[in-house]
C-alpha positions as CSV (number, residue, x, y, z in Angstrom):
1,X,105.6,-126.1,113.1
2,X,104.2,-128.0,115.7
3,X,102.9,-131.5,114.8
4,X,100.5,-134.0,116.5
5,X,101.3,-137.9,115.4
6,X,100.5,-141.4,117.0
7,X,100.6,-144.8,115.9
8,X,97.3,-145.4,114.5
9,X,95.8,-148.6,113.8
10,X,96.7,-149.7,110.2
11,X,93.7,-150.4,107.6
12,X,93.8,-154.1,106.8
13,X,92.1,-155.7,103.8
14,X,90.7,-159.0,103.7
15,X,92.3,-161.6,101.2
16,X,90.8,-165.7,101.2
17,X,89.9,-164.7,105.2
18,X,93.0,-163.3,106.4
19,X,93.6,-159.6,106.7
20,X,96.6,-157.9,105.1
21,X,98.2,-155.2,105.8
22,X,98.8,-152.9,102.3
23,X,98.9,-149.9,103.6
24,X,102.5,-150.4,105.4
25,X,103.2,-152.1,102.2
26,X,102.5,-148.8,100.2
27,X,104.4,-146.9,102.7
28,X,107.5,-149.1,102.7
29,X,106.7,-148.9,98.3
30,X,107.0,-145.3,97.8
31,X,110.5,-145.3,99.9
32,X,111.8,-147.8,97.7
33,X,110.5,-146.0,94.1
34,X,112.0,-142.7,95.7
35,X,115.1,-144.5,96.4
36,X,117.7,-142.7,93.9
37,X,116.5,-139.7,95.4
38,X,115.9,-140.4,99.0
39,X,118.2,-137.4,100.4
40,X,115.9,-134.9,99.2
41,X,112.6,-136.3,101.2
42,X,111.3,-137.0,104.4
43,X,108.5,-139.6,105.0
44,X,106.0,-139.7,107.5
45,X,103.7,-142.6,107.8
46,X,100.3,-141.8,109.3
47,X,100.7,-138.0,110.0
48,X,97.8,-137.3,112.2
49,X,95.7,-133.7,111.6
50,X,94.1,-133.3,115.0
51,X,93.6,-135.1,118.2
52,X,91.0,-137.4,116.3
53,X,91.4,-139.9,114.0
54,X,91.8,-137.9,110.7
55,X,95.4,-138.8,109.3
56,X,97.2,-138.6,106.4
57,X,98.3,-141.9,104.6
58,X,101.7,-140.3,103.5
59,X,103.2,-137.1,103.6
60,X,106.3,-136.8,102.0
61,X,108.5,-133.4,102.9
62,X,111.2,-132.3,101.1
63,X,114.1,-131.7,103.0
64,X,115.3,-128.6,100.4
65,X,112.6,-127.3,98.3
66,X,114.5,-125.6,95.6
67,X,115.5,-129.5,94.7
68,X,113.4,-130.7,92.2
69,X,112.6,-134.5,92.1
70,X,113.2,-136.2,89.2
71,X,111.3,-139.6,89.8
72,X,108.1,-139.3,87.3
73,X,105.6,-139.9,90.3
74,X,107.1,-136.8,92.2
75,X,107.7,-134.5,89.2
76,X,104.7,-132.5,90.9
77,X,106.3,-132.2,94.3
78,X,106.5,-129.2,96.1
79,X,107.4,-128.4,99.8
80,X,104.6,-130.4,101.4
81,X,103.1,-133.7,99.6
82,X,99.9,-134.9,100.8
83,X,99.6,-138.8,99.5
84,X,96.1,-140.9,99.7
85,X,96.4,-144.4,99.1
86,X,93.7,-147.0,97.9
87,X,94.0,-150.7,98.6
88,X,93.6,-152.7,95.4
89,X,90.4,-153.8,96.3
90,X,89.0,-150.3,97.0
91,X,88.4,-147.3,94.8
92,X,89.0,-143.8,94.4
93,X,85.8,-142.3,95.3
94,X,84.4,-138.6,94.7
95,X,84.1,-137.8,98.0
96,X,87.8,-139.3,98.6
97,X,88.8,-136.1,96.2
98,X,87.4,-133.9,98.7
99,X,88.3,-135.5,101.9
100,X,92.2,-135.3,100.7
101,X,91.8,-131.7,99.7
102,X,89.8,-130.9,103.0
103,X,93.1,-132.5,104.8
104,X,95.7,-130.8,102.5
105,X,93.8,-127.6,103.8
106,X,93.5,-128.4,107.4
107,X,97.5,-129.2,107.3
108,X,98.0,-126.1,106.0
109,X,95.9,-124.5,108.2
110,X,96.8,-126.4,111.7
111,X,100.3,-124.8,112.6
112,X,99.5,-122.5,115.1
113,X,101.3,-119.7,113.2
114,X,99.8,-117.5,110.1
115,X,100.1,-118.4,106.9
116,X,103.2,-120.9,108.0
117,X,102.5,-123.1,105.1
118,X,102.0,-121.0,102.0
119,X,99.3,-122.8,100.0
120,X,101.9,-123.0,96.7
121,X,104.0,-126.0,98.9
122,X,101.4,-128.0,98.6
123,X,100.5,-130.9,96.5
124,X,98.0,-133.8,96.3
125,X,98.6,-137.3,95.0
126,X,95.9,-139.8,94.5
127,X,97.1,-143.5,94.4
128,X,94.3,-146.4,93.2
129,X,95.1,-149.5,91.5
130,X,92.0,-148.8,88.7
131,X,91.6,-145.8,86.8
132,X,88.6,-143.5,88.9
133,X,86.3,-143.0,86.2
134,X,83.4,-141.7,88.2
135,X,86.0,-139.1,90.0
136,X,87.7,-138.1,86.4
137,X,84.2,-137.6,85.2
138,X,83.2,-135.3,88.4
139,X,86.6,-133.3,87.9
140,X,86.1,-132.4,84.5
141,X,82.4,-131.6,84.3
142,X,81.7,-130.2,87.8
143,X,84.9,-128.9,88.7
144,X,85.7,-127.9,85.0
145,X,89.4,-129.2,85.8
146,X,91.0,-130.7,82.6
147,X,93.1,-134.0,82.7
148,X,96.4,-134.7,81.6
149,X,97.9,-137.9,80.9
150,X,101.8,-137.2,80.6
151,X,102.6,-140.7,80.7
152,X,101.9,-144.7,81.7
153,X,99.3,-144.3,85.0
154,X,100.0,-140.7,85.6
155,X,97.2,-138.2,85.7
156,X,97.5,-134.6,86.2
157,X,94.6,-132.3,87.3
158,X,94.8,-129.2,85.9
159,X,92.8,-125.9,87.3
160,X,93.6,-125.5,90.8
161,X,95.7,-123.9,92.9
162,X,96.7,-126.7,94.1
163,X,98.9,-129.3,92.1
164,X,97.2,-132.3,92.0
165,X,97.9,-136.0,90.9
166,X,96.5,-139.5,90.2
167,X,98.5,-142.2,89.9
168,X,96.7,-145.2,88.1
169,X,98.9,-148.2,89.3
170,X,98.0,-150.8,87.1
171,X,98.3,-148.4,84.2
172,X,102.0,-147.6,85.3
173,X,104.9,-148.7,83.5
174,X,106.9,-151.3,85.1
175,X,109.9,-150.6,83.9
176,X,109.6,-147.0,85.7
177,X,107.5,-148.2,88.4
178,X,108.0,-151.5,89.3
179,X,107.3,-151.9,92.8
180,X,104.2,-149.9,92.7
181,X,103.0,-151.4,89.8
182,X,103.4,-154.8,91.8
183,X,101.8,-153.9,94.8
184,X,98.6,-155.8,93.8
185,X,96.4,-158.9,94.0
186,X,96.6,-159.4,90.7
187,X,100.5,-160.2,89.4
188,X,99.8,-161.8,85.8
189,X,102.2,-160.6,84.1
190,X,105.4,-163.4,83.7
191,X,108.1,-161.0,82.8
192,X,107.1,-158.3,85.1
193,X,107.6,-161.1,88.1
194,X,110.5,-162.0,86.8
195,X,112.3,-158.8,87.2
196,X,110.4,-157.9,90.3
197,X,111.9,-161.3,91.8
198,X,115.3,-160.0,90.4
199,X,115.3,-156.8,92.1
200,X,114.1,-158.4,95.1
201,X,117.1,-161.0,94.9
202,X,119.2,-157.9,94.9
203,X,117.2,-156.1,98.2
204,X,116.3,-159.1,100.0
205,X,117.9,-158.1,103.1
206,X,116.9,-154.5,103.1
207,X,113.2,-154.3,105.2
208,X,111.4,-152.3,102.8
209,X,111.8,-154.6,99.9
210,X,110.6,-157.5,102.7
211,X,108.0,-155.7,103.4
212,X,106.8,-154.7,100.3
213,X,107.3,-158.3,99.1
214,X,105.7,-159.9,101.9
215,X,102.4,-158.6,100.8
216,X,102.7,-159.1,97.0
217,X,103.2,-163.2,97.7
218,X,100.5,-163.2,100.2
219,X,98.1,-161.2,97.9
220,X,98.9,-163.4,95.3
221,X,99.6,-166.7,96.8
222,X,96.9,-168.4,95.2
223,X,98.1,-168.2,92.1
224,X,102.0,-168.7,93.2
225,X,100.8,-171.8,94.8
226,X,99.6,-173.7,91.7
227,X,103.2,-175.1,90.7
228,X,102.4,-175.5,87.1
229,X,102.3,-171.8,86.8
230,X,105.4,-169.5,85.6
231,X,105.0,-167.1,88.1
232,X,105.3,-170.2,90.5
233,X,107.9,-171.8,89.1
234,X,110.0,-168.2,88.5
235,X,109.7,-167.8,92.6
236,X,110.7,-171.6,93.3
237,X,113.8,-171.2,90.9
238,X,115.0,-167.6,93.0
239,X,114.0,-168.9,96.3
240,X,115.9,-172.0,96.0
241,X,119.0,-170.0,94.7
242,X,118.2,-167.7,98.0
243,X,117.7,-171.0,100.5
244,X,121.4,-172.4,98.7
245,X,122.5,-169.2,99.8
246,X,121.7,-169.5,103.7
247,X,124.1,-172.2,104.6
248,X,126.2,-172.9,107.2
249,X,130.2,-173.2,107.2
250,X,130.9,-176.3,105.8
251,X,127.3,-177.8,105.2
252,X,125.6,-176.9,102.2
253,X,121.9,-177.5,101.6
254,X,120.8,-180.3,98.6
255,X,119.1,-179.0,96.1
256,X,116.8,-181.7,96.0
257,X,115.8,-180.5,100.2
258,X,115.5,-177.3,98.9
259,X,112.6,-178.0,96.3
260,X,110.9,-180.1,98.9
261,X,110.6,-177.4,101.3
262,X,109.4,-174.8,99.0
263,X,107.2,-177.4,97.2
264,X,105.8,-178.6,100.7
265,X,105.3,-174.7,101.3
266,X,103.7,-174.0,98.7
267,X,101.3,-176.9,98.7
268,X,100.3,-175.9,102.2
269,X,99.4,-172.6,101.2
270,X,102.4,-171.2,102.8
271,X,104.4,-169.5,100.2
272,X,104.7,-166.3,102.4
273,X,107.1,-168.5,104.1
274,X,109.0,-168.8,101.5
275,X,110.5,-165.8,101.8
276,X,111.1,-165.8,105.2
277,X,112.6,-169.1,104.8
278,X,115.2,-167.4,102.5
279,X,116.0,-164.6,105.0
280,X,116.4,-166.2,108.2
281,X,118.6,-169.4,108.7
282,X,117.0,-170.8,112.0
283,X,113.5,-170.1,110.3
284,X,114.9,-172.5,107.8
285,X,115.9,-175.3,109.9
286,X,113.0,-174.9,111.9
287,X,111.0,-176.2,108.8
288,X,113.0,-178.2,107.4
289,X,112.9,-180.2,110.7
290,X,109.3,-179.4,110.5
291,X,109.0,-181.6,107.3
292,X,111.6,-183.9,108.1
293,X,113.9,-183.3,105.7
């Protein structure tokens, strides 16, 4: 099947005057809840439908379709997944229902060969971090599509051809869906960070987990930065154990230089550094010489 793609410029949402980048995030997310099963799937980032700007925010092939996929997000997967993903400070709109199905339809269409894509490979999955209300309502009563709820932040449309998903993110269940539960602005939750940290402590060196990571502490710095705060406190306590980590042969870092650093960090609004800190050694020195310490 002949396919078009380019590197497209990646959707950035503002956050205290920067711009951050979640889509990547969500990308370098779905890799790392699909892990276990990672064999069975291909991702594509960005997978362009024409010579215009009209892309696809994920597709997700799997490599042998009579495999099914056990992770509950991808229970509904068939040949050809079409994924939509919504910032956490944007919504999952009506008319987003019907652009996603007017792509799913287009992909299946644009292959240059009949009926190359049967439509019973496809499938659609909706990703927002609150529940569409609007859109269930619209689904139900215009549509006349019912809803099911099989579990935590999962939402199956029932009544088309076509299978069809939402995925509720903030309504997921951590325990199933950790990373994509954390992909937010919004990390309250103390025991939820705590295990997100852990699993990160476990990742840190893998790039998805960094990537994915990156964005939750900048999305969320304000809160990590006020050091009376738990969630502050639980990513002091794991970065130091990280920075003790990074030392050279022979020289190990103080514990009291460590909690300076991230303490200075984080009072400079810098707790993305943090992390960065933690992964590369020279980074390190460079601040530490940076604050003198």
């Amino acid at each position: 099947m002949k396919q078009k793609r380019k590197q497209l410029p990646e959707e950035q949402q503002p956050a205290d005057g920067k711009l951050l980048q979640w889509h990547p995030a969500f990308y370098a997310d779905l890799q790392i809840e699909f892990r276990e099963e990672t064999e069975k799937l291909k991702f594509e980032r960005e997978y362009l439908l024409s010579s215009k700007p009209m892309a696809i925010d994920v597709l997700i092939i799997k490599k042998k379709n009579a495999e099914p996929i056990h992770k509950n997000i991808g229970k509904i997967f068939r040949k050809y997944n079409i994924i939509e993903y919504k910032s956490p400070s944007d919504s999952l709109s009506v008319d987003d229902f019907y652009k996603v199905y007017g792509y799913t339809n287009f992909y299946k269409a644009d292959t240059g060969k009949v009926n190359e894509i049967p439509i019973q490979e496809l499938t659609i999955t909706l990703v927002s971090k609150r529940y569409p209300r609007e859109l269930i309502r619209h689904l139900k009563e215009v549509r006349h599509y019912t809803i099911d709820n099989p579990e935590e932040g999962i939402y199956y449309v029932i009544g088309d051809i076509l299978p069809i998903q939402i995925l509720v993110t903030n309504r997921l269940s951590p325990e199933k869906n950790l990373w994509l539960y954390s992909l937010t602005d919004t990390l309250k939750d103390m025991s939820v960070t705590r295990q997100l940290l852990e699993d990160y402590k476990k990742n840190k060196d893998d790039q998805l987990y960094q990537a994915v990571m990156e964005i939750i502490v900048k999305a969320n710095k304000n809160r990590l930065k006020e050091g009376k705060r738990d969630m502050c406190n639980a990513l002091l306590e794991l970065m130091k154990d990280e920075l003790d980590e990074k030392r050279e042969e022979g020289e190990a870092l103080g514990e009291n230089r460590i909690n300076q650093l991230i303490l200075k960090l984080s009072e400079l609004n810098r707790t993305d550094e943090i992390l960065k800190a933690a992964a590369d050694r020279e980074y390190q020195k460079k601040l530490l010489k940076e604050f003198g310490l």
